[in-house]
C-alpha positions, 0 to 999 in steps of 0.5 A, spaced: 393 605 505 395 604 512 398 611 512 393 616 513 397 621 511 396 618 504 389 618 504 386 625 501 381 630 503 375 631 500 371 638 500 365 636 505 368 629 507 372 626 513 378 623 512 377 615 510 379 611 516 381 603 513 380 598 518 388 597 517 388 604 522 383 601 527 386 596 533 384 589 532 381 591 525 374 593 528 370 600 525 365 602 530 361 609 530 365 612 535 371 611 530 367 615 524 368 623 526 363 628 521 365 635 519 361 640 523 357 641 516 354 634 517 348 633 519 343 627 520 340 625 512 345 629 509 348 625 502 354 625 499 355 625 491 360 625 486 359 632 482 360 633 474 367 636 476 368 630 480 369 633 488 364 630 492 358 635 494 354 635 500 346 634 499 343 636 505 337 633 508 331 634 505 324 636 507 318 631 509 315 628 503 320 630 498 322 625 494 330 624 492 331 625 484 336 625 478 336 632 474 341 634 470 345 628 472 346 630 479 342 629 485 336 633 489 330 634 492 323 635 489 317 637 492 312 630 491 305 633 490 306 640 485 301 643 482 303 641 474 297 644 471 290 645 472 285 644 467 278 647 468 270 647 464 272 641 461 264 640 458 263 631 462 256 632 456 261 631 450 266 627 447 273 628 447 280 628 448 283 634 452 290 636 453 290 638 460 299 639 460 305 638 454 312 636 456 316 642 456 323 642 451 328 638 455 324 635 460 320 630 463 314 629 467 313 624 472 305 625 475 304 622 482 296 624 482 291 626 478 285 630 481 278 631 477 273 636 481 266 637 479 265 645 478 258 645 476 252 639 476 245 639 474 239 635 473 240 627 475 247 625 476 250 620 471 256 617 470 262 619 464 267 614 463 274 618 461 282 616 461 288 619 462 295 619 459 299 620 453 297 615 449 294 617 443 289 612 441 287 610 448 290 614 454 289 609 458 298 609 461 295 612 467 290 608 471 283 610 473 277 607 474 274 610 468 268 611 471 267 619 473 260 618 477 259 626 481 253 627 487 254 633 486 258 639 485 264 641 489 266 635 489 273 631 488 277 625 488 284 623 487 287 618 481 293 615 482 298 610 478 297 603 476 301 600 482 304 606 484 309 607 479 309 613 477 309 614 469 314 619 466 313 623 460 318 625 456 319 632 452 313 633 447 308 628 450 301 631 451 298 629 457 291 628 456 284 627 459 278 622 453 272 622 455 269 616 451 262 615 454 259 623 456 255 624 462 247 625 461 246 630 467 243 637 464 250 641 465 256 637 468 263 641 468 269 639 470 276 641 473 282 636 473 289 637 477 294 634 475 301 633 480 307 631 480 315 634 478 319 635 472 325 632 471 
């Protein structure tokens, strides 16, 4: 490839430059000269139709994904469901979300809110996951302990390994050991993206 000539143009891409084109062998950054397209975090990849695309930078706290085999860019925390009056007094399982046909679930935060709280506070234990017999898949201290209502705090993954649920899975809420309190109600959150 020492004839530039031969080397092809790619939509979006300057030309390759091999160390053949460059005196004494040496590729410095003065030697690479992007397109006025370019910008500083922009990737490059090869499409289905086999052109290199330009991906262009995301925004801060965006997370790199795959969707449909192609890269892009996804918003980390996204309100995936909402699940409210969920009864701390009775034991139980509740489908806080179900993965829609043809995709996936990747949750990042689990967020339990107190929305109502009488008498004197005690403690629930309940999981999470999509796990039919113990929904324990995604990490939580098991203990829901609320002073009062309004009140939250977030669970996150089991060493920050987000876990991804496939179409059909059903994400859910146990309660294995109910509270005490006269009147305890809950409402839980759950963020993430689908794939």
């Amino acid at each position: 490839m020492n004839n530039p000539s031969s080397v092809p143009n790619l939509p979006g891409i300057p030309k390759l430059i091999t160390q053949e084109m460059i005196p004494n062998g040496e590729i410095k950054p003065r030697h690479l000269a992007a397109e006025t397209s370019m910008a500083a975090g922009d990737t490059y990849y090869v499409g289905s139709d086999g052109i290199f695309h330009r991906l262009p930078s995301g925004d801060q706290g965006q997370l790199l994904t795959i969707a449909d085999s192609l890269p892009s860019w996804q918003t980390g925390l996204t309100l995936i469901s909402r699940t409210e009056n969920i009864n701390a007094l009775s034991l139980g399982t509740t489908t806080l979300y179900t993965v829609p046909s043809g995709k996936s679930l990747v949750v990042t935060a689990v967020v339990p809110r107190s929305t109502t709280l009488t008498g004197p506070n005690t403690q629930a234990t309940a999981s999470l996951g999509a796990n039919a017999t113990s929904y324990n898949d995604f990490y939580a201290a098991n203990t829901f302990l609320f002073d009062a209502a309004p009140e939250a705090f977030t669970i996150s993954p089991i060493n920050y390994v987000y876990p991804i649920y496939s179409a059909g899975k059903v994400f859910s809420l146990k309660i294995t050991v109910a509270s005490t309190s006269t009147t305890e109600l809950w409402a839980i959150d759950v963020f993430g993206y689908l794939l």
